[in-house]
C-alpha positions in Angstrom: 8.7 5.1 -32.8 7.1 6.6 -30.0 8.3 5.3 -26.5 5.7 3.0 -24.2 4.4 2.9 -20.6 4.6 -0.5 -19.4 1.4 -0.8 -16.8 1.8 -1.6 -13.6 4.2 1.8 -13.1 4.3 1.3 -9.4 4.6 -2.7 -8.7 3.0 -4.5 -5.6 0.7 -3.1 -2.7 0.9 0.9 -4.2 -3.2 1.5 -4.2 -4.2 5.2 -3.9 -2.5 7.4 -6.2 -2.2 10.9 -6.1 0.4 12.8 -8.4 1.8 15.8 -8.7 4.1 17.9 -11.0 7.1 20.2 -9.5 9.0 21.6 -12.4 10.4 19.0 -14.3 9.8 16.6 -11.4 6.8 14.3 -11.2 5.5 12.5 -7.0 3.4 10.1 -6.5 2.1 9.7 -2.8 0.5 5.9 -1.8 -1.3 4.3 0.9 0.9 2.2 2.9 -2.3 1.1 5.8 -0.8 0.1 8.4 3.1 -0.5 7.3 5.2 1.6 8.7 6.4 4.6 7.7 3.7 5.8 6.4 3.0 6.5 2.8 5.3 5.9 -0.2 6.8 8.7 -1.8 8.4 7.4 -6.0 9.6 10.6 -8.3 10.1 10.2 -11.8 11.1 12.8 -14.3 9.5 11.1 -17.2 6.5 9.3 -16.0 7.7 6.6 -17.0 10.7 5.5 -14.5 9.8 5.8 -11.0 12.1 5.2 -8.1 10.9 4.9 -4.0 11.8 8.5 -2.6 11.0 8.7 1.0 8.2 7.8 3.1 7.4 10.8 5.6 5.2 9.3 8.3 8.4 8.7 10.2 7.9 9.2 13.7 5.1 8.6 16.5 3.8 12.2 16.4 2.9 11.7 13.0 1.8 8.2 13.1 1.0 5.6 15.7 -0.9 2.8 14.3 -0.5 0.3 17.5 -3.4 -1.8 17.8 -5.0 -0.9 14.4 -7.5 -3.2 12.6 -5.9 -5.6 9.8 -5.8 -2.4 6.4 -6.6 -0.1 9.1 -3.6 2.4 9.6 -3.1 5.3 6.4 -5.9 5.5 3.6 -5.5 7.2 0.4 -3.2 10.2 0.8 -3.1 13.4 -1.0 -0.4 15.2 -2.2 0.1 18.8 -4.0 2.2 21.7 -4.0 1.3 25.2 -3.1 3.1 28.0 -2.3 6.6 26.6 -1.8 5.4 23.9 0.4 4.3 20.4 -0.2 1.0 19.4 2.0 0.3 16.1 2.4 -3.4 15.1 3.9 -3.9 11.4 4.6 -6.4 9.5 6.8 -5.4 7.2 9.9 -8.0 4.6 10.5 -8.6 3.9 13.9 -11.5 1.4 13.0 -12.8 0.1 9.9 -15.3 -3.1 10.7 -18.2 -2.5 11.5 -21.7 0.4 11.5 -18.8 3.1 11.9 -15.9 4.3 11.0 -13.0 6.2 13.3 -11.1 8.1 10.5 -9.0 10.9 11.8 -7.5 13.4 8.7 -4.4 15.6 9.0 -2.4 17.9 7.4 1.5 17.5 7.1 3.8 19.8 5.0 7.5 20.1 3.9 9.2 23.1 1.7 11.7 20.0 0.5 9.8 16.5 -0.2 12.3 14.5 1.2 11.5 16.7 4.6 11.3 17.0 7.3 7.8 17.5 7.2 6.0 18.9 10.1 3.9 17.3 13.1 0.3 17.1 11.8 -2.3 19.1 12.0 -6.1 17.7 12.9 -8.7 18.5 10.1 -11.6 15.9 10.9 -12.9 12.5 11.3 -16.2 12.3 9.0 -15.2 10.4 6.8 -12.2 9.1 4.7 -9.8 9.8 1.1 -9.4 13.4 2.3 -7.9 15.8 -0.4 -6.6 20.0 -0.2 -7.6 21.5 -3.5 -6.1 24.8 -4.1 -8.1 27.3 -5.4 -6.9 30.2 -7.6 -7.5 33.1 -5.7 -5.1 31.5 -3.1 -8.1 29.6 -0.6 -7.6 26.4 0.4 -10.1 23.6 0.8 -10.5 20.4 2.3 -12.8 17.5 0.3 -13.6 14.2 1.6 -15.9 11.2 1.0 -18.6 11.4 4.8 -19.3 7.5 6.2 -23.2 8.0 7.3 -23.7 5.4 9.9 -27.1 5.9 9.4 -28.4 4.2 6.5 -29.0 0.5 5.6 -29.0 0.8 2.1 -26.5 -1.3 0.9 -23.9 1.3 -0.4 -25.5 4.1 1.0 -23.5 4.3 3.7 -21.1 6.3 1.5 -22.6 9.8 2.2 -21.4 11.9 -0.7 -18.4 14.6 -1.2 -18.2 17.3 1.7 -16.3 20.5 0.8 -14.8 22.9 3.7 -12.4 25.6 3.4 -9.1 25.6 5.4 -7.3 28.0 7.3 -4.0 28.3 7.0 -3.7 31.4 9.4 -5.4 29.3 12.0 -4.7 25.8 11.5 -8.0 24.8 10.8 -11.1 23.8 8.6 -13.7 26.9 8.9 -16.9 28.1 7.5 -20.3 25.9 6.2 -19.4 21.9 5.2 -21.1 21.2 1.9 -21.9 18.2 0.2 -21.3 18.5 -3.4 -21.6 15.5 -4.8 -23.3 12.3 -4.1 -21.9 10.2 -6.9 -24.1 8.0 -10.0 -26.1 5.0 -9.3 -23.0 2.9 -8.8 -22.6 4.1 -5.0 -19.6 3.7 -3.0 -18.4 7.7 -4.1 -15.1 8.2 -2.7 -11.3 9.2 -3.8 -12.3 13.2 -4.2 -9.7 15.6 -6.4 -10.8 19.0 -8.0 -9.2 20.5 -10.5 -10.1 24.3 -11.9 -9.8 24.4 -15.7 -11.4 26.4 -18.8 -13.5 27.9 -16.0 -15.0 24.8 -14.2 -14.3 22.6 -11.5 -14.0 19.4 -12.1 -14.3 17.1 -9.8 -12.6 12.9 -10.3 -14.5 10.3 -7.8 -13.8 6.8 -7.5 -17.5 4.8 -7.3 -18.2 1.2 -7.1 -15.6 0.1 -4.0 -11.8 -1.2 -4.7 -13.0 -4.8 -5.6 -14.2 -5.3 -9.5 -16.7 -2.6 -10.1 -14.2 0.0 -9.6 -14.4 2.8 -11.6 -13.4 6.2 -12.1 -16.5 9.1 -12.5 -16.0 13.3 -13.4 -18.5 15.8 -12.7 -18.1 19.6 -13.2 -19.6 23.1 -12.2 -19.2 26.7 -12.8 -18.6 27.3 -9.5 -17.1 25.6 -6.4 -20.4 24.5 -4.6 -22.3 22.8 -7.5 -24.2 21.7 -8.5 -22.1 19.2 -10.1 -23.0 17.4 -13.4 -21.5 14.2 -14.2 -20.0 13.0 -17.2 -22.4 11.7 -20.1 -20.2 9.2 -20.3 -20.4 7.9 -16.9 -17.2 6.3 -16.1 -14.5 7.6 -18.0 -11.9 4.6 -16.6 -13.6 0.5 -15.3 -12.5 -2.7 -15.6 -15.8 -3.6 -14.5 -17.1 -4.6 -18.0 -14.1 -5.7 -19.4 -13.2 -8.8 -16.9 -10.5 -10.1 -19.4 -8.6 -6.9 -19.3 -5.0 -7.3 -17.9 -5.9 -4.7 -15.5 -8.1 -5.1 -13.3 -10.0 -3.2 -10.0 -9.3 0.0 -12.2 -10.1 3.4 -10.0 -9.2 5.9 -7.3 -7.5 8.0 -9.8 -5.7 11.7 -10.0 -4.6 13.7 -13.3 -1.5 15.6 -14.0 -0.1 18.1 -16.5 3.1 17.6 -18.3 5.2 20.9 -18.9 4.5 20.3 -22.4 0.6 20.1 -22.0 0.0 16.4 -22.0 -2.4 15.0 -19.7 -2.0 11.8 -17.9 -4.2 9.8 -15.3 -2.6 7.7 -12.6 -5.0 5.2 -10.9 -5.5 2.2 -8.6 -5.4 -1.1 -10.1 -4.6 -5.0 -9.6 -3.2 -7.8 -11.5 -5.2 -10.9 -10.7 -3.5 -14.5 -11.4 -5.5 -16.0 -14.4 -8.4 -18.1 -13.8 -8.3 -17.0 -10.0 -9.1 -13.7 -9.5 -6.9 -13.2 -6.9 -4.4 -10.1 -6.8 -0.9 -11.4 -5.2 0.7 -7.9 -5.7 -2.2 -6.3 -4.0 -3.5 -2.8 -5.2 -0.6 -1.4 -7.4 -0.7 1.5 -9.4 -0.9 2.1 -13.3 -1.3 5.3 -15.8 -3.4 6.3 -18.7 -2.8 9.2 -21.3 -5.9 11.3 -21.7 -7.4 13.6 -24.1 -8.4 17.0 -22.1 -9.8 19.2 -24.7 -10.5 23.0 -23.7 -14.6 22.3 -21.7 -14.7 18.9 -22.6 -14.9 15.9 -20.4 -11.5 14.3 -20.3 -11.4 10.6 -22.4 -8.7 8.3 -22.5 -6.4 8.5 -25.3 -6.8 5.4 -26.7 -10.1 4.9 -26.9 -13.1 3.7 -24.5 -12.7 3.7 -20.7 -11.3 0.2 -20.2 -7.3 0.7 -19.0 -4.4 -0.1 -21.2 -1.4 -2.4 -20.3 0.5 0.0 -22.4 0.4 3.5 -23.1 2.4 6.4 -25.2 5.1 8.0 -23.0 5.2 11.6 -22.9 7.2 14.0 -25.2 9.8 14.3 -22.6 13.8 13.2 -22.1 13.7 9.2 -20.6 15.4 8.9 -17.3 16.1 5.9 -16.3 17.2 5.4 -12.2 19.1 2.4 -11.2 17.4 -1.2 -10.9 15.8 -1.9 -7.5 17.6 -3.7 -4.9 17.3 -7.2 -4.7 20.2 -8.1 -2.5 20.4 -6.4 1.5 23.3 -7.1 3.9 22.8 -5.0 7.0 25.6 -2.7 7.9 25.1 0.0 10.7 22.5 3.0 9.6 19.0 3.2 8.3 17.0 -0.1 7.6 17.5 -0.4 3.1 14.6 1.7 1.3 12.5 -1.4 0.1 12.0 -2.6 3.8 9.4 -2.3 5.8 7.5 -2.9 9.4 4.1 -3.3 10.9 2.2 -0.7 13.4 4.7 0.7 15.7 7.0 3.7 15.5 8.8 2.5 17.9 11.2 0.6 15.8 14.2 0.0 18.3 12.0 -1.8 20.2 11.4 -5.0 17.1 14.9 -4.4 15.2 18.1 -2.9 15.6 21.0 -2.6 13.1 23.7 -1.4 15.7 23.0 -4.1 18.3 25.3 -7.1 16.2 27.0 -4.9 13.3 26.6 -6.7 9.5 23.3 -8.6 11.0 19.7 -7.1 11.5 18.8 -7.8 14.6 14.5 -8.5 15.4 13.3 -8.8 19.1 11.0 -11.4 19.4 7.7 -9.7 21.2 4.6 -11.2 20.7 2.3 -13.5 18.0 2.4 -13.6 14.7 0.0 -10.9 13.5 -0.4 -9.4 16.6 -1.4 -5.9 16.5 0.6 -3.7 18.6 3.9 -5.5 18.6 4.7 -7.9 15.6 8.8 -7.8 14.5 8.6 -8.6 11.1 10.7 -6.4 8.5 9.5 -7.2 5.3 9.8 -6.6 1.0 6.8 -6.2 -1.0 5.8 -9.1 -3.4 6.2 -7.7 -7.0 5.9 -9.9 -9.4 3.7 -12.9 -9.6 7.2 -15.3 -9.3 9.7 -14.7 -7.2 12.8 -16.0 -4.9 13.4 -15.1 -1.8 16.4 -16.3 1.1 17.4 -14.8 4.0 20.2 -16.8 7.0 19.4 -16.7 10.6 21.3 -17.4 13.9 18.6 -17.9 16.6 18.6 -20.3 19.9 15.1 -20.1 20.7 14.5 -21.9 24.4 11.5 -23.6 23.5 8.3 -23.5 21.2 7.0 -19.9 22.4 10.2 -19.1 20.5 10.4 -18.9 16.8 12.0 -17.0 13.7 12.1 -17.1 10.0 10.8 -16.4 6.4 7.0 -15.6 6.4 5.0 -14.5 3.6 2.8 -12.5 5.1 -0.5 -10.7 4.3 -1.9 -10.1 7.9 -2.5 -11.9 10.8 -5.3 -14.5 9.2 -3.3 -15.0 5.9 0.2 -16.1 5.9 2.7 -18.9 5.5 5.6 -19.0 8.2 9.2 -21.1 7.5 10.5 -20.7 11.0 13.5 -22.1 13.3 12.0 -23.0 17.0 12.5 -25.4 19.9 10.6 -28.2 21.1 9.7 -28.4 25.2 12.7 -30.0 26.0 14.6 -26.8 23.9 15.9 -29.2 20.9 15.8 -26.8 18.0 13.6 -28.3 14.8 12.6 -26.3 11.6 8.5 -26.3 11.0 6.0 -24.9 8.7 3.2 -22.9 9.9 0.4 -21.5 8.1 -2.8 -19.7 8.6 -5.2 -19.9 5.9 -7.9 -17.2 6.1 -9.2 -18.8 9.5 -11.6 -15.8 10.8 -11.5 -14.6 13.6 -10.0 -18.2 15.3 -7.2 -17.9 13.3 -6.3 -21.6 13.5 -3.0 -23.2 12.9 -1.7 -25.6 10.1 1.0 -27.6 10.2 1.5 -29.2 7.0 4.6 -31.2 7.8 6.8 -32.7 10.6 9.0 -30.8 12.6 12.7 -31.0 10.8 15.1 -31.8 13.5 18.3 -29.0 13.5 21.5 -29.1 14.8 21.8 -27.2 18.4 23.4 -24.3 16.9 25.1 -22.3 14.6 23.2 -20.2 11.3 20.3 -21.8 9.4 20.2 -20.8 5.7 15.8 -20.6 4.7 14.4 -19.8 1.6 10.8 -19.6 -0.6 10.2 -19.7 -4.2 6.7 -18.6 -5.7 5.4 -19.1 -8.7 2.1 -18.0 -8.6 -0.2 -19.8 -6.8 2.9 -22.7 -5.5 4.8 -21.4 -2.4 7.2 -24.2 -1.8 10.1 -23.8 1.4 13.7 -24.7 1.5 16.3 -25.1 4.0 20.2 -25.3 4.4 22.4 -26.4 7.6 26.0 -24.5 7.1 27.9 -25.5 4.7 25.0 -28.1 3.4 23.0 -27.6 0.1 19.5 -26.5 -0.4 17.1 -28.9 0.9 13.4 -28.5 -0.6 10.7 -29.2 1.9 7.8 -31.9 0.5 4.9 -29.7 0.7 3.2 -27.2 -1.7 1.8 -24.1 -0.4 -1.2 -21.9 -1.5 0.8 -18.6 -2.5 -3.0 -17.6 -3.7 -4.3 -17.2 -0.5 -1.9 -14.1 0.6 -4.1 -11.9 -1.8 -7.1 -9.6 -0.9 -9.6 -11.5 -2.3 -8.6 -14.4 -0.4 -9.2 -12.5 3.0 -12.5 -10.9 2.5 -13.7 -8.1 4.3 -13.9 -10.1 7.6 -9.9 -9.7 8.3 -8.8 -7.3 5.7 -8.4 -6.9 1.7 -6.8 -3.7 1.3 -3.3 -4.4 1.2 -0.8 -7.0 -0.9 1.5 -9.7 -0.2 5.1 -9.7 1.9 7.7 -11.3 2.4 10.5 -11.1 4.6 12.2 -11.7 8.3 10.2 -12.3 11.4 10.6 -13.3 15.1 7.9 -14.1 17.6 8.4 -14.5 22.0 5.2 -15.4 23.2 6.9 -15.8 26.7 8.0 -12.2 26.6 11.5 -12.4 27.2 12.4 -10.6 23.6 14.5 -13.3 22.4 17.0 -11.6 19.9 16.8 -13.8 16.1 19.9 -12.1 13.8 19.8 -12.3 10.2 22.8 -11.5 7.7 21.7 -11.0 4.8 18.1 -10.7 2.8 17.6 -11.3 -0.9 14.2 -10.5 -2.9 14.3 -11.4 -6.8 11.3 -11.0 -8.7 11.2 -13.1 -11.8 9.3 -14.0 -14.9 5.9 -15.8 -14.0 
């Protein structure tokens, strides 16, 4: 019986594939926005077990998204392998609201994936979802989607596909840019790889935005300029027609070559909750088997263009890696894999693992969803169900002190469990939530205040199950207690936050601690616990 792909391959906010194939050894590169480090890095070896590798944005001459917009930060990342190198291109959006765009693309490369990889070099800032395409006589080539600030048309601010060759002797693009491709009627052309086969180029957009009418389009040409012709068939992968498909928001895809000539198409796509259309896991990625026959438009294997919960493995050996990590005690060393933080690389400054040994240490700097300064370390939500707990030993001084268990999807979307002090400094335990409130970002408070003894650890915890988020607490040495209110879990979700504040990104959850006063009040944590489970 021949083995199956279980879609989503890469669970919770993993939007932006791009693959490649090193040997026996298969990389996929994400966007991470703006979560730091930057970019996730999974390897498999039989495309159909994949296991978080590295992230190589690592440090602040790299990446420095401090202040950046709400799914500003790193956009759609590129991968491939070239002479003995790996190059990575991504973009770092300064600004995305508003007429323009501030999208600045570099070049980073590594002989070993797992690094180091260089300081960056600067290609350009015309647009975004840059990508290298190496051609076969050894020249090098930068595509990207142009932003033309120009138009009105609605959609027509996507400018087409520029092409430029790149230097490597000098660092730099050089030459004539050329636009080579400005898309079908469905607008929004983005998400550029080339590919040379059979004597063409062929070159994979993504058209119709990340929301529902995604889709994936091919064009070809006989020689590297164009003109480009696209596909009879259009769109050779939407969920756009087909809004009862498991799948949905399918696009933004790249192709890759088994070494036993199988094709295979990873690609962007989302799981909404039934009846709500709203994606809790965020943009994750899933993969199709194609049909490439020698100068013929590539189809999917099994028929049509609509994307398939389950697809035929490849003929290779399985290889499974060990089950991810659910349970995190904090011992001296590098912050666990699975974790991550907002915006800064300055990461001593919101956590430290050394400062209390066994706890995780977070520095309380400013408001929740600030940009520039926001301690929160934090697990991707996976599933639509989940359990989460975490235990904390915090005095906060008063109520511009507070720390806890947020689920988080940015600063106008999240629901905050968190220990902090009334004016007189008596600690209480409150519920705070902010529920899409653009730009005020106002405050609920669903509940009273629960009164807490003056010190000593406070145990907090959050189930989801779909759409219900519901809180729990527990003194030491004291059993659960459930708090009476339900939650939206819904909300953290892009299509809950619109394009006012965001909805590029996917659902957290994990430990935070906020000082409004500025005194960096210290909130420890012992341990951290994320279990996905059946929905």
């Amino acid at each position: 019986m021949t083995a199956m792909i279980r879609n989503p391959i890469l669970k919770g906010f993993n939007p932006d594939p791009s693959i490649i194939r090193v040997g026996e050894d298969y990389y996929i590169a994400t966007s991470t926005f703006e979560w730091f480090p930057g970019v996730q890095i999974h390897h498999s070896r039989d495309l159909q077990n994949w296991r978080l590798l590295c992230r190589p944005l690592d440090r602040a001459s790299q990446l420095d998204m401090r202040g950046a917009e709400e799914s500003g930060g790193v956009w759609a990342p590129c991968l491939t392998h070239a002479d003995g190198r790996f190059w990575l291109i991504y973009s770092d959006l300064k600004r995305r609201t508003g007429a323009f765009k501030d999208s600045r693309n570099y070049l980073v490369t590594a002989e070993n994936i797992e690094g180091p990889w260089s300081d960056p070099i600067y290609l350009n800032s015309s647009g975004f979802d840059p990508s290298l395409f190496h051609d076969e006589d050894g020249r090098k080539y930068l595509l990207n989607m142009v932003w033309n600030h120009r138009s009105q048309e609605k959609g027509g601010k996507f400018g087409g596909i520029l092409l430029q060759e790149y230097s490597v002797a000098e660092e730099r693009l050089v030459g004539p840019v050329t636009n080579i491709y400005r898309g079908t009627d469905l607008k929004l052309t983005e998400g550029p790889h080339l590919y040379r086969r059979d004597g063409w180029y062929w070159l994979l957009t993504a058209e119709g935005g990340t929301e529902y009418n995604h889709a994936v389009t091919m064009a070809r040409s006989r020689t590297l300029l164009g003109p480009y012709e696209t596909d009879p068939a259009k769109h050779m992968l939407t969920s756009k027609d087909a809004p009862d498909a498991a799948l949905q928001r399918a696009g933004h895809a790249d192709i890759v070559e088994t070494q036993t000539g199988e094709h295979y198409m990873v690609h962007l796509c989302s799981r909404p909750l039934p009846g709500l259309r709203r994606s809790v896991c965020g943009r994750e990625t899933a993969i199709q088997k194609i049909i490439w026959e020698p100068g013929a438009f590539p189809r999917l294997a099994h028929g049509g263009n609509v994307p398939a919960i389950e697809v035929a493995a490849p003929d290779l050996p399985a290889q499974p890696w060990n089950e991810p990590q659910q349970e995190f005690d904090f011992a001296p060393g590098p912050l666990p894999a699975p974790l991550q933080w907002l915006r800064t690389p300055e990461a001593d400054r919101i956590f430290s693992l050394e400062a209390r040994p066994g706890w995780l240490r977070l520095y309380g700097r400013e408001s929740p969803g600030n940009r520039f300064e926001h301690a929160v370390v934090m697990h991707r939500q996976t599933e639509w169900a989940y359990d989460a707990e975490t235990e904390l030993d915090f005095a906060p001084a008063g109520y511009l002190q507070m720390a806890g268990l947020m689920c988080y999807y940015n600063a106008y979307l999240f629901h905050y469990l968190a220990v902090t002090a009334t004016e007189d400094g008596a600690r209480e335990l409150i519920v705070m939530s902010v529920k899409g409130d653009y730009p005020a970002g106002a405050l609920d408070y669903p509940l009273d205040p629960v009164p807490l003894p003056a010190e000593g650890p406070i145990r907090l915890g959050v189930s989801v199950d779909r759409e219900s988020l519901r809180f729990r607490y527990a003194l030491p040495g004291g059993d659960w207690q459930e708090l009476p209110v339900t939650l939206d879990a819904s909300l953290l979700a892009d299509e809950a936050a619109g394009n006012a504040c965001g909805s590029h990104t996917g659902a957290f959850v994990g430990m935070a601690a906020h000082d409004i006063a500025g005194t960096a009040t210290p909130a420890d944590f012992s341990r951290f616990s994320y279990a996905p489970r059946p929905a």
